[in-house]
C-alpha positions as CSV (number, residue, x, y, z in Angstrom):
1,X,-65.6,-62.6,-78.6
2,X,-64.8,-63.4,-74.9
3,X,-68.5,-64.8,-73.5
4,X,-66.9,-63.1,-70.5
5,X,-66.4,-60.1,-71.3
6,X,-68.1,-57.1,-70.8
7,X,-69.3,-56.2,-74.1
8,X,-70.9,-59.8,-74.3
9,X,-72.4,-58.8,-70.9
10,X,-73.8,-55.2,-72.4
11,X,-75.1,-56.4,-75.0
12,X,-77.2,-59.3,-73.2
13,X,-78.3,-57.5,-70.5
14,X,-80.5,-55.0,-73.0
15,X,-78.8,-52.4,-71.3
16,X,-78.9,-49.9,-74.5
17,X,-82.3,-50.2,-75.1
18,X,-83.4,-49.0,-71.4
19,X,-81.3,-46.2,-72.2
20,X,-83.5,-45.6,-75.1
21,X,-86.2,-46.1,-73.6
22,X,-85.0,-43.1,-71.4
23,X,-84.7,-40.7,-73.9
24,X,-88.2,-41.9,-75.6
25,X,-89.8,-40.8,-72.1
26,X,-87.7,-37.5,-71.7
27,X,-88.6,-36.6,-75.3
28,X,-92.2,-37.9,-75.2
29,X,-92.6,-35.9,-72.1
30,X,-91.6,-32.8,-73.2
31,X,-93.1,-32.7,-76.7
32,X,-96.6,-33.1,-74.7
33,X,-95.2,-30.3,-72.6
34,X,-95.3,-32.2,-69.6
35,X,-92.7,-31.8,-66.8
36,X,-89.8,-35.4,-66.7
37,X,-87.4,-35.3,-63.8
38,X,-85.8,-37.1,-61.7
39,X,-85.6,-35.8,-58.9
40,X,-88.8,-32.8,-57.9
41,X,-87.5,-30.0,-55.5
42,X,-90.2,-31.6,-53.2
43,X,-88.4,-31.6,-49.7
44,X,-86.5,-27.9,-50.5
45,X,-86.5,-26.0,-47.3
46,X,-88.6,-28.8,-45.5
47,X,-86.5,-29.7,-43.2
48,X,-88.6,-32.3,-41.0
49,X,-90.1,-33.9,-44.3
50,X,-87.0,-34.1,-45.7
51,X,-85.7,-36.1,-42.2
52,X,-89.0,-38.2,-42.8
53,X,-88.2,-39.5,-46.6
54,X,-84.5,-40.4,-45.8
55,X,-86.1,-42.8,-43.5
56,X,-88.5,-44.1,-45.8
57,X,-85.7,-44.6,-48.4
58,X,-82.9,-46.2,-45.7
59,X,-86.7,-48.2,-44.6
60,X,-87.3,-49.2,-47.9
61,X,-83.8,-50.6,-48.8
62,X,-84.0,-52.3,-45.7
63,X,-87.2,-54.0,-47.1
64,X,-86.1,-54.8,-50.1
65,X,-83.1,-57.2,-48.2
66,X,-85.9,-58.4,-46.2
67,X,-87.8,-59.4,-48.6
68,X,-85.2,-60.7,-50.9
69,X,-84.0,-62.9,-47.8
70,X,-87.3,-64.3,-46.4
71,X,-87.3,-66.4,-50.1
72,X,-84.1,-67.5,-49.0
73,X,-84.9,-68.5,-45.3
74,X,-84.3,-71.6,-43.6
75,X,-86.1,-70.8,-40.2
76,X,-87.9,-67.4,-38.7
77,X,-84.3,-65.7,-37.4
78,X,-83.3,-65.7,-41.3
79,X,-86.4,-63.6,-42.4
80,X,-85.7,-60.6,-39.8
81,X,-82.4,-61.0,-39.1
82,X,-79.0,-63.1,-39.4
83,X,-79.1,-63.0,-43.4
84,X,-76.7,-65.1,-45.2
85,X,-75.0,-63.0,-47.9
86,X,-72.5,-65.8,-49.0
87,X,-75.5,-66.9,-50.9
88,X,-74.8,-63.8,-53.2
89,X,-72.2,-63.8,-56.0
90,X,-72.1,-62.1,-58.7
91,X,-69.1,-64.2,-60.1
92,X,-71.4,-67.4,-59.1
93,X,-74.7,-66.4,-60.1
94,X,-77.3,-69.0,-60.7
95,X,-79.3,-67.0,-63.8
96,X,-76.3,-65.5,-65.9
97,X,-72.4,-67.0,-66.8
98,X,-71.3,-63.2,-67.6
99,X,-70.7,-61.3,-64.7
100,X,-71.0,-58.2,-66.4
101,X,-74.5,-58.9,-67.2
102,X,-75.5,-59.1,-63.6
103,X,-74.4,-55.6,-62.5
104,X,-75.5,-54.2,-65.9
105,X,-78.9,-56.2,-66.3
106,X,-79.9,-54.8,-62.9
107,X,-79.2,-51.0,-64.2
108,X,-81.0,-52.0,-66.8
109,X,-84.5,-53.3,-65.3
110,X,-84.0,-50.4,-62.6
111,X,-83.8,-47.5,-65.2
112,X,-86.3,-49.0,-68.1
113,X,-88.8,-50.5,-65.8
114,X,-88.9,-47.0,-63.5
115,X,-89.1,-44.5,-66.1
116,X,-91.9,-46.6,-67.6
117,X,-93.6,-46.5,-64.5
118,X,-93.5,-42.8,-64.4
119,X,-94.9,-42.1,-67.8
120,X,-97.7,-45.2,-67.1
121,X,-98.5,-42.7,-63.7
122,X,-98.2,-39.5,-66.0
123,X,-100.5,-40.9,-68.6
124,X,-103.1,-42.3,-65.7
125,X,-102.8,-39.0,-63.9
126,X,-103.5,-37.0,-66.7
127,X,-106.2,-39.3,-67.7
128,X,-108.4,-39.6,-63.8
129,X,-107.6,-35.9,-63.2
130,X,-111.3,-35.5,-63.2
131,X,-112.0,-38.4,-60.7
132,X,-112.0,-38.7,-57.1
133,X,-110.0,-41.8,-57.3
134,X,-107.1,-40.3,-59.5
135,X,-104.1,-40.9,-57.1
136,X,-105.5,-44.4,-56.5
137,X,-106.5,-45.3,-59.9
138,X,-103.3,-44.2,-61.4
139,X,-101.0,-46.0,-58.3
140,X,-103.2,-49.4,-59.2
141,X,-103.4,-49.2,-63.2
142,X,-99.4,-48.4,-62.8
143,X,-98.5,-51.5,-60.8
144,X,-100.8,-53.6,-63.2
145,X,-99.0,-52.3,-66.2
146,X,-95.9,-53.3,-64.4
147,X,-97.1,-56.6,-63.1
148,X,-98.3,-58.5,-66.4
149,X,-95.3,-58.6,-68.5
150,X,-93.5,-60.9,-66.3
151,X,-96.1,-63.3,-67.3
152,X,-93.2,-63.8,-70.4
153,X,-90.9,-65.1,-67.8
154,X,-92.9,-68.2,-67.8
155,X,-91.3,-68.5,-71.6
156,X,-88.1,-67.9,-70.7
157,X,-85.6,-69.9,-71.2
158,X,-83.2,-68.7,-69.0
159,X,-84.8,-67.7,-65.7
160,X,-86.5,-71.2,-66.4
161,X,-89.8,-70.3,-64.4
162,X,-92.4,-72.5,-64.3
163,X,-96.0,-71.3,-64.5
164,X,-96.9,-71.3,-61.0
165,X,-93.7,-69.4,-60.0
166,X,-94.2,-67.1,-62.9
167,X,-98.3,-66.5,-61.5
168,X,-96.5,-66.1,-57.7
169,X,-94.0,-63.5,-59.5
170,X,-97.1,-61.5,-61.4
171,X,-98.5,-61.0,-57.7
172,X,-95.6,-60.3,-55.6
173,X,-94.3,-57.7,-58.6
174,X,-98.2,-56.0,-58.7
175,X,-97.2,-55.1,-55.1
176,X,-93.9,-53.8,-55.3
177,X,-95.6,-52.1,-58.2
178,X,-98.3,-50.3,-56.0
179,X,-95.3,-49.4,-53.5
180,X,-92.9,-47.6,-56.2
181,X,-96.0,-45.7,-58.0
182,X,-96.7,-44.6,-54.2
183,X,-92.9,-43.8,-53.6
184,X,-92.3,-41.9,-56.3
185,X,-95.6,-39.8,-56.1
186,X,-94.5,-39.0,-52.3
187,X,-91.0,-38.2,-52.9
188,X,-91.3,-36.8,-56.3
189,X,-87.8,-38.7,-57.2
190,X,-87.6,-41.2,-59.7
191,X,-84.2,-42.2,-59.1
192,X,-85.2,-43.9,-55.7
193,X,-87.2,-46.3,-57.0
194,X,-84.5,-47.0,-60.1
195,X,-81.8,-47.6,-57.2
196,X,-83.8,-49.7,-55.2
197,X,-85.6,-51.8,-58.0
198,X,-81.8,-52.0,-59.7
199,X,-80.7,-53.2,-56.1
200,X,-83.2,-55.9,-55.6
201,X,-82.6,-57.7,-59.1
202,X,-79.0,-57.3,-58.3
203,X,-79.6,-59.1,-55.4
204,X,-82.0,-61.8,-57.6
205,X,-79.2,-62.8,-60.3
206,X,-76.4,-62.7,-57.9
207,X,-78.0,-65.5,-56.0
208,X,-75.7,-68.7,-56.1
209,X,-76.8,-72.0,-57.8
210,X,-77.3,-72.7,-53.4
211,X,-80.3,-70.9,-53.8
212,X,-82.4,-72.7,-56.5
213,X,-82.8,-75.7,-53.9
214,X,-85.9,-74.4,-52.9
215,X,-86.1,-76.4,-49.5
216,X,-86.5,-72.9,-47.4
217,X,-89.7,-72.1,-45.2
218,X,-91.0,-70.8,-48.6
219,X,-90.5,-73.9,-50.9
220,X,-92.6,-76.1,-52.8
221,X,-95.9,-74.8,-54.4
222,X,-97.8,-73.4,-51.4
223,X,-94.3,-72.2,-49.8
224,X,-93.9,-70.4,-52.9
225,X,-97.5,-69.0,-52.9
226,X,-97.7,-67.9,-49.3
227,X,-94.6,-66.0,-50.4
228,X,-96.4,-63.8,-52.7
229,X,-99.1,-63.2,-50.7
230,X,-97.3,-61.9,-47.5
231,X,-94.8,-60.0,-50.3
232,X,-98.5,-58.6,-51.5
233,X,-99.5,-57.5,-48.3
234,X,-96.5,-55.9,-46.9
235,X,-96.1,-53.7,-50.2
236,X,-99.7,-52.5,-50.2
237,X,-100.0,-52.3,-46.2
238,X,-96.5,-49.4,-47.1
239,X,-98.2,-48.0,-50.1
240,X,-101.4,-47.0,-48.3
241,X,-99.4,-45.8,-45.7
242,X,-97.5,-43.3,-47.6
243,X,-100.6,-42.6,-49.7
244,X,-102.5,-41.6,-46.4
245,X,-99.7,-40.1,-44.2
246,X,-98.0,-37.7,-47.1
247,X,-101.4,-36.8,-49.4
248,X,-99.7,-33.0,-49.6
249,X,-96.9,-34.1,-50.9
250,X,-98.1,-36.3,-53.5
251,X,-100.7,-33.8,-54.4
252,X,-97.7,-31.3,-54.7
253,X,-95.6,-33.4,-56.7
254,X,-98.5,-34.5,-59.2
255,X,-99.2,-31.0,-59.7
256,X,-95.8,-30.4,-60.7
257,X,-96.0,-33.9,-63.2
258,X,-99.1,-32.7,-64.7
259,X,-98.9,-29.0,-65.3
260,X,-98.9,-28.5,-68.9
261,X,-96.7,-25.9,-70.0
262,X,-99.0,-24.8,-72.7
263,X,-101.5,-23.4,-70.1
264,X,-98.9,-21.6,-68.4
């Protein structure tokens, strides 16, 4: 078969089995008569709160660039600003030959590694709904579910990650993983954090071969480490913000997650 071609690209981005993985969710969620959605009536007839989420989402893609970026940057003006998108191509990219697989292996980690973040938060919800510490508890156990698989990255062959950048990689994803268990509980739609998770890894394997130099602000060992710890901080500094600014919401929406249909 063509290598190029966009079969050879669907079947090596794993592309299928996130879309199994989908259905396993929807099904598993309904046979325990729990409610799977993607996208809550949360913001209907809330006019003001609806204003408030588009600017966290159009705030939160902005992050994601800046954070893809400041990995990338050669001096402070490219971490905030003057980005250099030549250095992404999908027909160039560094991690994959097939371009297909580029576009379709970021749907695929935005759709299978989302949806199994919301049944991780269903299950944890369901689970603390006695405790005070619930929302927390279930935000944190989440984004450490998400976090530790990409330990196996440090056995890969082809993202070729050694096992300091795959250590760096477990704390900058435990994070972002804190930040999308808060996002979705605020917004109460799961295809936000499927868009911009599928737009970040986009982003990673359309970087050019230019970007595995590694010579930026954030190279080396300790450039690489300082990188995951301000990456840390900035996602948790968001998630406790939307955790503490929006606890209505988020109690709203994990009522309408955890409501059993059976004891309606």
């Amino acid at each position: 078969m063509n290598q190029d071609g966009f079969l050879v690209g669907l079947n090596k981005s794993d592309l299928v089995f996130a879309l199994v993985i989908l259905v396993y969710v929807y099904l598993v969620t309904k046979i325990w008569n729990y409610n799977f959605s993607f996208s809550f009536s949360t913001f209907k007839g809330k006019k003001l709160q609806f204003i408030s989420f588009i600017i966290i989402f159009v705030v939160t893609i902005w992050l994601i660039l800046f954070h893809f970026f400041m990995g990338l940057a050669q001096n402070w003006q490219e971490i905030f600003w003057n980005w250099d998108f030549s250095l992404i191509n999908p027909g160039d990219s560094a991690y994959f030959k097939n371009v297909w697989r580029v576009y379709l292996t970021a749907i695929e980690a935005g759709i299978n590694e989302e949806v199994t973040r919301y049944i991780d938060l269903l299950l944890l919800l369901v689970v603390l709904k006695n405790k005070k510490w619930q929302i927390e508890g279930a935000v944190l156990g989440s984004a450490i579910l998400f976090a530790l698989p990409h330990i196996g990255n440090a056995f890969s062959s082809e993202l070729r990650l050694s096992a300091a950048m795959t250590t760096f990689q477990v704390i900058d994803t435990f994070g972002f993983g804190c930040f999308a268990a808060a996002l979705i509980l605020y917004s109460g739609k799961l295809w936000v954090t499927v868009v911009i998770h599928a737009l970040y890894d986009f982003l990673v394997f359309s970087s050019t071969p230019l970007t595995q130099i590694g010579m930026g602000l954030f190279g080396g060992i300790w450039g690489g480490f300082s990188y995951a710890i301000i990456s840390l901080i900035i996602w948790v500094v968001f998630s406790i913000f939307i955790l503490v600014k929006y606890p209505k919401l988020i109690r709203h929406n994990i009522q309408i997650m955890t409501k059993n249909q059976n004891l309606i």
